[in-house]
C-alpha positions as CSV (number, residue, x, y, z in Angstrom):
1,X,-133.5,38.2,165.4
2,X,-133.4,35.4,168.3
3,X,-137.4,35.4,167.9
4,X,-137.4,35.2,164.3
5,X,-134.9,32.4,164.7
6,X,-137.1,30.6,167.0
7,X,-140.9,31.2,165.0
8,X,-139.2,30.7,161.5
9,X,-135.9,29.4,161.6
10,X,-135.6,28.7,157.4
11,X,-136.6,32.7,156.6
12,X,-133.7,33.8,159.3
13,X,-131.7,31.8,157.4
14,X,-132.5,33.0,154.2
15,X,-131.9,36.7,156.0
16,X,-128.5,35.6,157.5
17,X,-125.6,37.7,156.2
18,X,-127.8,39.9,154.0
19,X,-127.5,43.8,154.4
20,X,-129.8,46.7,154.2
21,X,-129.8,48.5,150.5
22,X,-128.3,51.7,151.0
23,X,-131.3,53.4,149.5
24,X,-133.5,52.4,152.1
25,X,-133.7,54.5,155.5
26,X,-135.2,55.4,158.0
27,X,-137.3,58.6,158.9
28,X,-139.8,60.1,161.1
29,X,-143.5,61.5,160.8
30,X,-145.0,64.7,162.4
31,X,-145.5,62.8,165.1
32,X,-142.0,61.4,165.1
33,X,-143.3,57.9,164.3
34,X,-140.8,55.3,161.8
35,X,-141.4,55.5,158.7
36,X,-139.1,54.0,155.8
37,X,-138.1,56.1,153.5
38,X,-136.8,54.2,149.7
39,X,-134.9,56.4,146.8
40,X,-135.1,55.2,143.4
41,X,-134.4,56.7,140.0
42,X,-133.3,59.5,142.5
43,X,-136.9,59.9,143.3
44,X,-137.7,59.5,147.4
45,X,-140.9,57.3,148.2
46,X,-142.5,57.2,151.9
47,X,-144.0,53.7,152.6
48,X,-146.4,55.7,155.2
49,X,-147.6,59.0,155.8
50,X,-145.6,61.8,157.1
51,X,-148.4,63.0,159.5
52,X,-149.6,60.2,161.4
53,X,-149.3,56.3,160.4
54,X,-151.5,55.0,163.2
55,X,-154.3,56.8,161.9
56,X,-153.9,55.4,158.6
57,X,-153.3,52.4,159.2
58,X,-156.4,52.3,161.7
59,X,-158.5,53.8,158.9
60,X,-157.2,51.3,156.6
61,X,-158.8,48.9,158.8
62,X,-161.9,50.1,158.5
63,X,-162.4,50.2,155.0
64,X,-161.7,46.5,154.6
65,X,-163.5,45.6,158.3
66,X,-166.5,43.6,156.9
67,X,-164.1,42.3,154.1
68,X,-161.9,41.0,157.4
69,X,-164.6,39.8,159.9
70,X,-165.9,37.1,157.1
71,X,-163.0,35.7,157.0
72,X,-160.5,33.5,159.3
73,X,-157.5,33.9,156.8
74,X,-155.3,37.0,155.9
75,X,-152.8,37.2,152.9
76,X,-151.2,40.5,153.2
77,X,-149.0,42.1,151.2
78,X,-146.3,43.9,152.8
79,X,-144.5,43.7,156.2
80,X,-143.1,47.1,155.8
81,X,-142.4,48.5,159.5
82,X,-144.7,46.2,160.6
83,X,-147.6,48.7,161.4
84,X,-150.2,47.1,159.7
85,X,-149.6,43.7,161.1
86,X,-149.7,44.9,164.1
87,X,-152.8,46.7,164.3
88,X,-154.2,43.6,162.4
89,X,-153.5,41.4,165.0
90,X,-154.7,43.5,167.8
91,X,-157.8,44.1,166.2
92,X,-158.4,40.7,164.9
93,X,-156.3,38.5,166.6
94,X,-157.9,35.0,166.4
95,X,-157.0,35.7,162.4
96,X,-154.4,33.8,161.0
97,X,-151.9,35.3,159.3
98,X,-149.7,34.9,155.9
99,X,-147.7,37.8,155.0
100,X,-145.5,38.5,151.9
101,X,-143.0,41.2,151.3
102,X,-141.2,41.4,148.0
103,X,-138.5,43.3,149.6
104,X,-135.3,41.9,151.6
105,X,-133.8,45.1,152.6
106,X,-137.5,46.7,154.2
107,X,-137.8,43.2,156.2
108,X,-134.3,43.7,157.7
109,X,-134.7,47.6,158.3
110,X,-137.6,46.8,160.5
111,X,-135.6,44.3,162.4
112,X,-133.0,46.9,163.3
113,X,-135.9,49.6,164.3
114,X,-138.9,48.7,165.1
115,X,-141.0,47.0,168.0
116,X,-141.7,43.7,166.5
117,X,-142.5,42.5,170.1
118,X,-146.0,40.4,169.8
119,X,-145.7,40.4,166.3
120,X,-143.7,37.8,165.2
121,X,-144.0,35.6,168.4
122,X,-147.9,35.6,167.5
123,X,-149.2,32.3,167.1
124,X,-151.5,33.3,164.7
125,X,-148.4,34.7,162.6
126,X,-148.5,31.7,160.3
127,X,-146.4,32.2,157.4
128,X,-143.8,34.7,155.9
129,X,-142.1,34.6,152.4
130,X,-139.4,37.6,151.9
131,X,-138.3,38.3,148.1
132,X,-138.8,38.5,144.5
133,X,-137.6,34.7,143.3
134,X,-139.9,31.9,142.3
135,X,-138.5,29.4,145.0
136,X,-139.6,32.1,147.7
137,X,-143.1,32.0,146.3
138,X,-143.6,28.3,145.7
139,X,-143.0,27.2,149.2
140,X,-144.7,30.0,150.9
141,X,-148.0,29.4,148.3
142,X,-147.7,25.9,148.8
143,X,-148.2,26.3,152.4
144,X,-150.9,28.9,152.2
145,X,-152.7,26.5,149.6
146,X,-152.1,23.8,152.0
147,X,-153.9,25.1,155.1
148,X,-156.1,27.8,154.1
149,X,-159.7,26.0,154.2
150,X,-162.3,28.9,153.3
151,X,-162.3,32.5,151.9
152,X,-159.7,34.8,152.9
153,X,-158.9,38.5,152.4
154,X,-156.4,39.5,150.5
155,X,-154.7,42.3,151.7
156,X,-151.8,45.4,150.6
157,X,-150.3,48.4,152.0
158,X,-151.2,50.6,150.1
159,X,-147.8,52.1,148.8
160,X,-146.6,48.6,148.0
161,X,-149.5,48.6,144.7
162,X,-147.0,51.3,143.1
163,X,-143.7,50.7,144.5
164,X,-143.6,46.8,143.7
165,X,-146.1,46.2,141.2
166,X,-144.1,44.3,139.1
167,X,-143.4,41.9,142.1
168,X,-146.7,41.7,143.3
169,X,-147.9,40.8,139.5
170,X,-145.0,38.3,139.3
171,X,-146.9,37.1,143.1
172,X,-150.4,36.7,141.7
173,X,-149.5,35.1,138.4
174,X,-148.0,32.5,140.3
175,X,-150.5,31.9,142.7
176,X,-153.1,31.2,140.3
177,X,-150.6,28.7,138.4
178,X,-150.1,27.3,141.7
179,X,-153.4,27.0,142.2
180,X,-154.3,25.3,139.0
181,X,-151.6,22.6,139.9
182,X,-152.8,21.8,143.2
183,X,-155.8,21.7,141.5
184,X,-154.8,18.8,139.0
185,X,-152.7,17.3,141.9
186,X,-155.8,16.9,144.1
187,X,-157.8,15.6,141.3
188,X,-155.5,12.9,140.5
189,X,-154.9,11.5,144.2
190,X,-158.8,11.6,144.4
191,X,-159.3,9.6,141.1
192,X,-156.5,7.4,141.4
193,X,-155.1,6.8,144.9
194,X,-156.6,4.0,145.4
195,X,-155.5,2.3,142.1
196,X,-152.6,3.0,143.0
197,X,-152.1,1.4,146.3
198,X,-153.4,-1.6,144.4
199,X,-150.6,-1.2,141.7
200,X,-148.1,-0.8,145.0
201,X,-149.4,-4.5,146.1
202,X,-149.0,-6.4,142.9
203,X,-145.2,-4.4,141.8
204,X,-143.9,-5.0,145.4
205,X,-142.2,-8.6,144.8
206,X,-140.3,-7.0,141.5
207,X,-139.5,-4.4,144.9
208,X,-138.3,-7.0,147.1
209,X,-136.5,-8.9,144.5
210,X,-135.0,-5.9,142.7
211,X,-132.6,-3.0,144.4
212,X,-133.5,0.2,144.8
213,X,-131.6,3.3,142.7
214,X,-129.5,4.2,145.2
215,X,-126.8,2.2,143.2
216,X,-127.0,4.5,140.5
217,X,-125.5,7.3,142.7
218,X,-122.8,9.5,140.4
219,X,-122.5,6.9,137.8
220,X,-123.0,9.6,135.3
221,X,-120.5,11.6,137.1
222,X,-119.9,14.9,135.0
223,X,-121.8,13.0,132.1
224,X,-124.5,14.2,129.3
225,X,-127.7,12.6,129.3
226,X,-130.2,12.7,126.4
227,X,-134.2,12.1,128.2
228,X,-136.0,11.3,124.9
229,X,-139.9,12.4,125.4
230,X,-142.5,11.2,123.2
231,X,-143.4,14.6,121.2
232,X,-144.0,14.8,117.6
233,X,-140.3,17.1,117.4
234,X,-138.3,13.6,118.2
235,X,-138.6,13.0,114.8
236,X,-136.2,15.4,113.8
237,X,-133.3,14.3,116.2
238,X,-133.6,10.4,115.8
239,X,-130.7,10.2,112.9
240,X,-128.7,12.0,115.6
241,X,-129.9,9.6,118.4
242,X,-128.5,6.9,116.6
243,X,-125.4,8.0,115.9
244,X,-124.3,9.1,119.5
245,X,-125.8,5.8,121.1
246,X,-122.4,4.8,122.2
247,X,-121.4,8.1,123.2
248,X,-124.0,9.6,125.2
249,X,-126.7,7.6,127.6
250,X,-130.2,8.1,126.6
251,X,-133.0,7.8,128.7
252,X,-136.2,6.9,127.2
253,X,-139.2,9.0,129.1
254,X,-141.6,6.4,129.4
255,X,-143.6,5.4,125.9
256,X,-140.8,7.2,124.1
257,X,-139.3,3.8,124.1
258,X,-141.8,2.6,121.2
259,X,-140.0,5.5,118.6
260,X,-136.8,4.5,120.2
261,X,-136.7,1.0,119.5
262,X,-138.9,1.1,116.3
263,X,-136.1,3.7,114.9
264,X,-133.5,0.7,115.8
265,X,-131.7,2.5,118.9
266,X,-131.9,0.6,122.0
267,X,-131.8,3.1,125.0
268,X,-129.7,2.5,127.8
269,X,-132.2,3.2,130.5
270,X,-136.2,3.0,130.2
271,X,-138.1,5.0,133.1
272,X,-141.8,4.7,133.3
273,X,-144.0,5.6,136.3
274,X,-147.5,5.9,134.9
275,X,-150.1,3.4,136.3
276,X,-152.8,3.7,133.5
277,X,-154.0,1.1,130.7
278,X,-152.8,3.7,127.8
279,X,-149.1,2.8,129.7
280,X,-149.8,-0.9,129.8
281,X,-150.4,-0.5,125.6
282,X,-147.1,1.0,125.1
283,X,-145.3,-1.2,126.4
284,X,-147.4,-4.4,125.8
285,X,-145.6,-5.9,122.6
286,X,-141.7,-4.0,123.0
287,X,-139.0,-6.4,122.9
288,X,-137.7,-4.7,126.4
289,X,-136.7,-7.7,129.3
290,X,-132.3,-6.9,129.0
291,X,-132.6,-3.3,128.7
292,X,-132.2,-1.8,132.1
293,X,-135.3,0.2,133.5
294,X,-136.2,2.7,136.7
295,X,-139.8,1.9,137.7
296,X,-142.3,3.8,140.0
297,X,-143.9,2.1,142.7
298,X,-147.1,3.2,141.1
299,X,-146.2,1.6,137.4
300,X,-148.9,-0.2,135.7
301,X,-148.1,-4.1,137.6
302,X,-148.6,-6.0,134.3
303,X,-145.8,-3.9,132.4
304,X,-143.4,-5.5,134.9
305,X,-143.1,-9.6,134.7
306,X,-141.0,-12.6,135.8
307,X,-139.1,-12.2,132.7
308,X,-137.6,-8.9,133.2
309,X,-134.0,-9.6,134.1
310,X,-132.6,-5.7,135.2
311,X,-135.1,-3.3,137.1
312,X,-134.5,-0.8,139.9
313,X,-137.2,0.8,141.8
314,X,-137.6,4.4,142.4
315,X,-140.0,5.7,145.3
316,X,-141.8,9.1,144.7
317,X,-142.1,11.6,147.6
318,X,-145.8,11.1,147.4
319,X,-145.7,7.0,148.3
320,X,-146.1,7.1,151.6
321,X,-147.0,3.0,151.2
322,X,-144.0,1.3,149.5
323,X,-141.4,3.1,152.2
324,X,-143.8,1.2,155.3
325,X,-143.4,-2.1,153.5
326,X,-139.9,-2.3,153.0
327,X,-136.5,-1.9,155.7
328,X,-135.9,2.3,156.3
329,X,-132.3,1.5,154.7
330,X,-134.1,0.7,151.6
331,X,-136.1,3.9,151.1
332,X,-133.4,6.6,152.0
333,X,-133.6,8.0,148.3
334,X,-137.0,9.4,147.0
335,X,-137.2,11.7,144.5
336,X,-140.2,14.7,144.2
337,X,-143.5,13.7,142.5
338,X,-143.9,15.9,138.8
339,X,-147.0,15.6,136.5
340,X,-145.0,13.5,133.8
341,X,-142.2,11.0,133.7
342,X,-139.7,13.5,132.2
343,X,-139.6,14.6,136.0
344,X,-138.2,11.8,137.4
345,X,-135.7,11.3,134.2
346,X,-134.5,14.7,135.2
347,X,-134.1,14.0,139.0
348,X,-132.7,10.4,137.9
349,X,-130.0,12.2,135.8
350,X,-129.2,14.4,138.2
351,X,-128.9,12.1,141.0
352,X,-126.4,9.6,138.8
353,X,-124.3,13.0,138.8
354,X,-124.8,14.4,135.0
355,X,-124.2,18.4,134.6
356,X,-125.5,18.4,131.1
357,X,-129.0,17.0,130.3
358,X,-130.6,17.4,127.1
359,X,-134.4,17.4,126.5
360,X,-135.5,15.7,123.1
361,X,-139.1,15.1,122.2
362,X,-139.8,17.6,125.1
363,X,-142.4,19.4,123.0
364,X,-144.8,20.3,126.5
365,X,-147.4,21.9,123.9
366,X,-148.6,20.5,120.3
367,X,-146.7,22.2,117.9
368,X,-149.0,21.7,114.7
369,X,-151.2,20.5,116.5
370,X,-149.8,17.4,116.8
371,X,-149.6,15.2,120.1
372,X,-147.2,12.6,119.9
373,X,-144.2,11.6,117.7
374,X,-144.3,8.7,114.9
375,X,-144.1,5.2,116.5
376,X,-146.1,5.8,119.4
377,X,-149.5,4.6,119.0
378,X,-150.5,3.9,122.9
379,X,-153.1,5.9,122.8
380,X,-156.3,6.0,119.2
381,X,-154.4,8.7,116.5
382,X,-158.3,9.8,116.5
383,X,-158.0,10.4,120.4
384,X,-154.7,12.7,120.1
385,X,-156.4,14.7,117.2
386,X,-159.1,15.9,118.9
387,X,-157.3,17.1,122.2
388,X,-154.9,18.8,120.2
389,X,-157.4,20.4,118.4
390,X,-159.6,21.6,121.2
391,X,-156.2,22.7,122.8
392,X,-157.2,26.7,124.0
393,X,-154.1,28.5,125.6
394,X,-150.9,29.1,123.8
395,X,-147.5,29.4,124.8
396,X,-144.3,30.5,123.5
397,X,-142.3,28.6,121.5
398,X,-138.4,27.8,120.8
399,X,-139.0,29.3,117.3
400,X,-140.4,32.6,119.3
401,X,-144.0,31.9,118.4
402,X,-146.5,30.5,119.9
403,X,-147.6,26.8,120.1
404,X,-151.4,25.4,121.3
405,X,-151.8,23.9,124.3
406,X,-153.7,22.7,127.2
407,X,-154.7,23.0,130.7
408,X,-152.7,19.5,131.3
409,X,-149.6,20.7,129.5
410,X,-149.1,23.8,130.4
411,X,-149.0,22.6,134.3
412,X,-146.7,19.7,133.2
413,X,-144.7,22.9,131.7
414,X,-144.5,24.7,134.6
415,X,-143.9,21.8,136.7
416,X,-141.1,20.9,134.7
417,X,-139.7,24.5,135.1
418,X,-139.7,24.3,138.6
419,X,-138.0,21.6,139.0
420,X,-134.8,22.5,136.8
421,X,-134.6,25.7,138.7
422,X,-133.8,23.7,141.9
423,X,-130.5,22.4,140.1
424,X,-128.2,25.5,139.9
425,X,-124.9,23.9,139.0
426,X,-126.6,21.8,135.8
427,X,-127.1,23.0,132.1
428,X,-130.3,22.3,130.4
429,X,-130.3,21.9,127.0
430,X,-133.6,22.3,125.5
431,X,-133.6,20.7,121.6
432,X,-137.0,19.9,120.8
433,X,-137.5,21.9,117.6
434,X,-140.5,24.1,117.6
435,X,-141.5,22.8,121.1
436,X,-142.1,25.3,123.9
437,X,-139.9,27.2,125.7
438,X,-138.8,25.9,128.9
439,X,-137.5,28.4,130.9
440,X,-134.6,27.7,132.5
441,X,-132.7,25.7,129.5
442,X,-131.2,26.9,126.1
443,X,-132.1,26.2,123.0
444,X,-130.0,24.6,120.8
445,X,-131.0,22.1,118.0
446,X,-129.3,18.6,118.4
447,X,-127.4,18.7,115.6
448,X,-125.5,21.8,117.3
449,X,-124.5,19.2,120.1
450,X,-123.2,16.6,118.6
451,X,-119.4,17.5,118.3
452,X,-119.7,18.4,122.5
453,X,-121.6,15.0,123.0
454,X,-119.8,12.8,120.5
455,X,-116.5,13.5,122.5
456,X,-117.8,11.6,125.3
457,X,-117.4,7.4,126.3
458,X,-120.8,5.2,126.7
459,X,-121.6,3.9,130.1
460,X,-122.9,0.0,130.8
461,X,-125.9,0.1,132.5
462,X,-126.9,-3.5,131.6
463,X,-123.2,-4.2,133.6
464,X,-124.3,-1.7,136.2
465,X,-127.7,-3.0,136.7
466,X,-126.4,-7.0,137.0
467,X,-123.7,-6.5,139.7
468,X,-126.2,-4.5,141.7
469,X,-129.1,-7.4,141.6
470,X,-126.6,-9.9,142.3
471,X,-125.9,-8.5,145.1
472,X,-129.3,-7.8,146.3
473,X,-130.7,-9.1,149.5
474,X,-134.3,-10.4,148.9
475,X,-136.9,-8.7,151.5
476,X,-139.6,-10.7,151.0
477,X,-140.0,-12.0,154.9
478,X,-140.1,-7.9,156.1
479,X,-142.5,-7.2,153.6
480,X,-145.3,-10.0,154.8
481,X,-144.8,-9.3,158.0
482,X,-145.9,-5.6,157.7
483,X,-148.8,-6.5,155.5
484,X,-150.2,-9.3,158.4
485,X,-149.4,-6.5,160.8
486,X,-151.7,-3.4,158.7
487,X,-154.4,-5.4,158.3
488,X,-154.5,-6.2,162.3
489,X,-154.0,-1.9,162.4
490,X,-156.8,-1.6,160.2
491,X,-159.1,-3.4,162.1
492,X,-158.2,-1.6,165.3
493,X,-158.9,1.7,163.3
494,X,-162.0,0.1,162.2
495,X,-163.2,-0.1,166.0
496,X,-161.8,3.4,166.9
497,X,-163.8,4.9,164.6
498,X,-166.8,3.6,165.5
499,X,-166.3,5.3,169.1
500,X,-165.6,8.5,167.9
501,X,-169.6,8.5,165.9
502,X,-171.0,7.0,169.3
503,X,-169.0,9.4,171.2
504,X,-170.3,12.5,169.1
505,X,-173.8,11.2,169.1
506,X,-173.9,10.8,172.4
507,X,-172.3,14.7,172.8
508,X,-175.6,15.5,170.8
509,X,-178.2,14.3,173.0
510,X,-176.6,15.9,176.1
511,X,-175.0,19.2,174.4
512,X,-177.5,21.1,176.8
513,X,-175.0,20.3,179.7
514,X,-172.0,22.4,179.3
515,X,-169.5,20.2,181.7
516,X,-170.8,16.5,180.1
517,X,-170.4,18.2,176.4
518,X,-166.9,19.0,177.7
519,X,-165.9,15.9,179.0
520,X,-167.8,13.9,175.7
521,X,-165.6,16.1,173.8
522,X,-162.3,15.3,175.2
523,X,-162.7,11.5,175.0
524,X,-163.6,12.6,171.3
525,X,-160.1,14.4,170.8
526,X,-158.3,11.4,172.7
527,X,-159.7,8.9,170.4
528,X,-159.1,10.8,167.1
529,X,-155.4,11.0,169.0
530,X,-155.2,7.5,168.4
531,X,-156.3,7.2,165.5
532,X,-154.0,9.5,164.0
533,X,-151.3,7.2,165.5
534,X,-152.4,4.3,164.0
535,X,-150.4,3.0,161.3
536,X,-152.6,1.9,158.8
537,X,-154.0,5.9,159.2
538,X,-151.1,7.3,158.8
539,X,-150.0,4.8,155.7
540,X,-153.2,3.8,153.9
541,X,-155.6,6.6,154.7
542,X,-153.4,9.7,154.3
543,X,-152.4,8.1,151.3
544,X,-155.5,7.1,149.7
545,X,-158.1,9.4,151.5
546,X,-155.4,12.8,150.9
547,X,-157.3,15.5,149.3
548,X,-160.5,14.9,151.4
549,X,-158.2,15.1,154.8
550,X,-156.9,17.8,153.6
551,X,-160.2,19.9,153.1
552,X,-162.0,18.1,156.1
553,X,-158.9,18.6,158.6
554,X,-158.8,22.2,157.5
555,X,-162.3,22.6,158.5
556,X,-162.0,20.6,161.8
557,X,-159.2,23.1,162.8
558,X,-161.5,26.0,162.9
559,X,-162.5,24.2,166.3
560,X,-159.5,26.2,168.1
561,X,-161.3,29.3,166.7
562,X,-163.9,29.5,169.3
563,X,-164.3,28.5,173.0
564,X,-168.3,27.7,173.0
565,X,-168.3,23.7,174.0
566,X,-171.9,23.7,171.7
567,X,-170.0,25.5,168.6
568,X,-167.1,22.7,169.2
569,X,-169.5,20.1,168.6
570,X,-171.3,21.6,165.9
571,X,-167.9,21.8,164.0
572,X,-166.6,18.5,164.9
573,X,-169.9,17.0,164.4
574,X,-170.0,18.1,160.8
575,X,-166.8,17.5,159.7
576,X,-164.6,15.2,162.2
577,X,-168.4,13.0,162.0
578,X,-168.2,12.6,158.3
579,X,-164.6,11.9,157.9
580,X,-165.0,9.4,159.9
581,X,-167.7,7.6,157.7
582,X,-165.6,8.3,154.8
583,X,-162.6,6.5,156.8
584,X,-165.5,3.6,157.6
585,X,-166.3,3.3,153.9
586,X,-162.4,3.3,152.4
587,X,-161.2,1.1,155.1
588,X,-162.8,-2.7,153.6
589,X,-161.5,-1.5,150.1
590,X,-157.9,-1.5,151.3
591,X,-158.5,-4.5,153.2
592,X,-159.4,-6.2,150.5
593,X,-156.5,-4.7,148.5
594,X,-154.0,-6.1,150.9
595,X,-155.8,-9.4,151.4
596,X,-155.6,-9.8,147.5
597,X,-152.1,-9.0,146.6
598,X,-150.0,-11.3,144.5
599,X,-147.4,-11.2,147.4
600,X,-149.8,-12.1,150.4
601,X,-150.8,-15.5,151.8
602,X,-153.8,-15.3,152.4
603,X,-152.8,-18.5,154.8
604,X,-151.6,-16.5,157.0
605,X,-153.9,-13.1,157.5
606,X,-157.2,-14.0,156.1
């Protein structure tokens, strides 16, 4: 246990003060090896043979040898006694590892009994998720999705297909869902980062004049909130909107504020992240400078203006740039990126201390085939037709049919799923009629609320939101100073950069001299060292450059796969050599970005 402690401290946590299922045992082969033994339905299942595991396990081995030898990742399935690990390791032991067992009690049985000795202090032992709940899975894929750069086997003990099938189905369905978001995610950092840092530079004096959220902490304490999407069920539940305006707060998700305020009811909070034009349209002619509103550091710059009397900023976990530009004390509270706006209106709620939060206009599918609700008209009617018409998956719906939808929706489903299951000790109250079913709320139409909601007293954000700005200490003198200072770390990047490709081309032209390769080849890893340290890296790039670090860091890793100095420098080369150029070409853009913002003077850095 002190081992696992000290390789994965989180999963011995997650074991800590669990016990062993009384119908798991264990027993002994013919040849008086372990083996675990598992009743159920009063029917007794071996996880090995009862003759002689180490041959099976060996001969397992070599049935999937050439499936294992082209390829530097494992994904098994199954720790069980930790034979097959084990032999994995010592027969392919520059392999890196990710293991997943389904089942608590099997893990901790094999903690008690067996010889886990070079198994779990392997440094090639990378990742291990224990159990049968969707948190388990998400972090442990995520990781595995994070670092895995090429093909990998995929791997089971063989009694585990039977035994845990269900499990192992629940696994796989969520990998490839997993999959498909990291997908979309990657996509839309590669499409938009840079737009983005751009947004970040015009939208950081509305930062430095405006607070932060973190004065919005529990004033919702014990509260409902009502997040109003923009899907064509709002229609149904605006009558009831109105009425309980002084009752219950409502948060308008983003362009949900056009129904809102063309239906006549003013919400008391407007959230909006999104840095796109279509944004910019919805919110272009609305009447909206007193009504308090949360914006992401990403937000579309022109939606925000001088006139705008009451905003707070709200930093996504994915900004890595707004949190270098301002004081640390002012970025203590960042909330989790989501693919819509309805996931910050939930983390928002939650973080001003609601337990009830009610989802409106939360359709996450087109029921009818219809996209949006009346009064918003962002975005061509002709546009919305046809993607809800070429929508081709379905999901279930409140109603207990099925709804159309798409490959964007259904990941902004999911994703919204996710996140509500992090928040145990909140209800979710699903009423968007004949929208989908979001698992992990209750469906109940509006109406059905009202008496619970109507009991409650309105909350004055417009008061909240003043006392806080008048009280706010401009930062406007910090921020500067950073941005003169990144530009100066850019162009040191600029020059280190520019080493490395001399550095590697020289490594080419003497790679037939083992001991100069070498020593080429450490000066190489010292100046990617600093680079790496560099601020303006670690801000700008990994922001703006993310997905392609990603896949090319992955690659560059494979380096510690082989000992051959000329392999080395094939590999880094390739891979390290082109990211660099990548860096080379990215690099002016930004400069130019910070060199341009509306908060700069260009006095002073050009």
């Amino acid at each position: 246990m002190e081992r696992l402690k000290q390789r994965f401290p989180q999963l011995a946590e997650e074991i800590a003060g669990r016990v062993i299922d009384k119908d798991h045992s264990i027993d002994y082969t013919r040849n008086s090896e372990l083996n675990l033994k598992i009743t159920r339905n009063t029917r007794t299942h071996y996880i090995y043979s009862s003759y002689n595991i180490e041959r099976e396990v060996s001969l397992w081995i070599d049935n999937a040898s050439n499936q294992i030898e082209h390829s530097q990742y494992v994904l098994l399935i199954g720790w069980g006694l930790g034979y097959h690990i084990h032999a994995l390791l010592k027969r392919y032991p520059s392999k890196k590892y990710f293991i997943y067992e389904p089942d608590f009690s099997s893990f901790l049985i094999s903690l008690k009994h067996a010889d886990l000795a070079g198994i779990i202090d392997h440094p090639n032992l990378m990742s291990i998720a224990i159990g049968n709940h969707r948190e388990c899975y998400h972090s442990f894929l995520d990781q595995f999705t994070e670092n895995v750069s090429d093909s990998f086997s995929e791997m089971y003990i063989p009694s585990y297909k039977i035994l845990y099938q269900d499990e192992i189905e629940q696994f796989s369905s969520l990998a490839i869902e997993l999959t498909k978001m990291k997908r979309s995610n990657l996509a839309t950092f590669s499409q938009f980062s840079l737009d983005w840092i751009r947004n970040i530079m015009k939208n950081i004096k509305y930062i430095s004049k405006f607070p932060g959220v973190s004065f919005l902490a529990n004033v919702l304490e014990n509260r409902p909130v009502v997040i109003v999407g923009s899907g064509p069920s709002l229609k149904y539940n605006l009558e009831i909107l109105r009425e309980l305006k002084n009752n219950v707060t409502i948060i308008a998700a983003g362009t949900s504020t056009q129904a809102l305020l063309k239906a006549n009811i003013i919400p008391d909070l407007i959230v909006s992240i999104d840095g796109g034009i279509p944004n910019l349209r919805a919110f272009k002619s609305l009447e909206i400078d007193n009504i308090p509103m949360v914006f992401g550091s990403f937000l579309q710059p022109d939606i925000l203006s001088d006139s705008r009397k009451r905003l707070a900023y709200a930093i996504m976990d994915l900004d890595v740039v707004t949190p270098h530009l301002i004081p640390d004390e002012e970025s203590s509270v960042q909330f989790k990126s989501n693919y819509s706006v309805t996931g910050l209106c939930i983390q928002l709620a939650v973080y001003m201390g609601s337990t009830t939060i009610v989802l409106t206009g939360q359709d996450l599918s087109f029921p009818g085939r219809q996209y949006y609700s009346e009064g918003i008209n962002h975005v061509e009617a002709h546009a919305t037709t046809i993607i809800a018409n070429s929508a081709d998956q379905k999901v279930i719906n409140v109603d207990g049919g099925f709804n159309e939808t798409n490959h964007g929706m259904y990941v902004t489903l999911k994703d919204i799923e996710h996140l509500i299951s992090l928040f145990k000790g909140v209800r979710f109250i699903n009423a968007s009629q004949h929208g989908a079913l979001i698992n992990g709320s209750s469906f109940f139409r509006l109406e059905q609320m009202k008496e619970e909601l109507m009991i409650n007293e309105g909350v004055d954000f417009q008061g909240i939101f003043d006392e806080a700005i008048d009280s706010r200490q401009n930062i406007s003198d910090y921020v500067l100073n950073q941005l003169k200072n990144d530009i100066k770390h850019l162009s040191v990047l600029t020059e280190e950069l520019r080493i490395i490709l001399k550095l590697l081309d020289r490594a080419g032209k003497i790679k037939n001299n083992r001991s100069d390769l070498v020593s080429a080849l450490v000066q190489v890893s010292k100046r990617w060292n600093k680079v790496s340290l560099n601020e303006a890296y670690k801000v700008y790039v990994n922001f703006g450059l993310r997905s392609i670090l990603n896949s090319y860091q992955r690659y560059i890793s494979e380096v510690t796969f082989t000992n051959d100095p000329e392999q080395q420098y094939v590999i880094l080369n390739k891979y390290l050599g082109q990211l660099c150029r990548l860096i080379l070409e990215f690099i002016p853009e930004v400069e130019t970005v910070l060199k341009d913002s509306h908060y700069t003077d260009p006095k002073n850095v050009h």
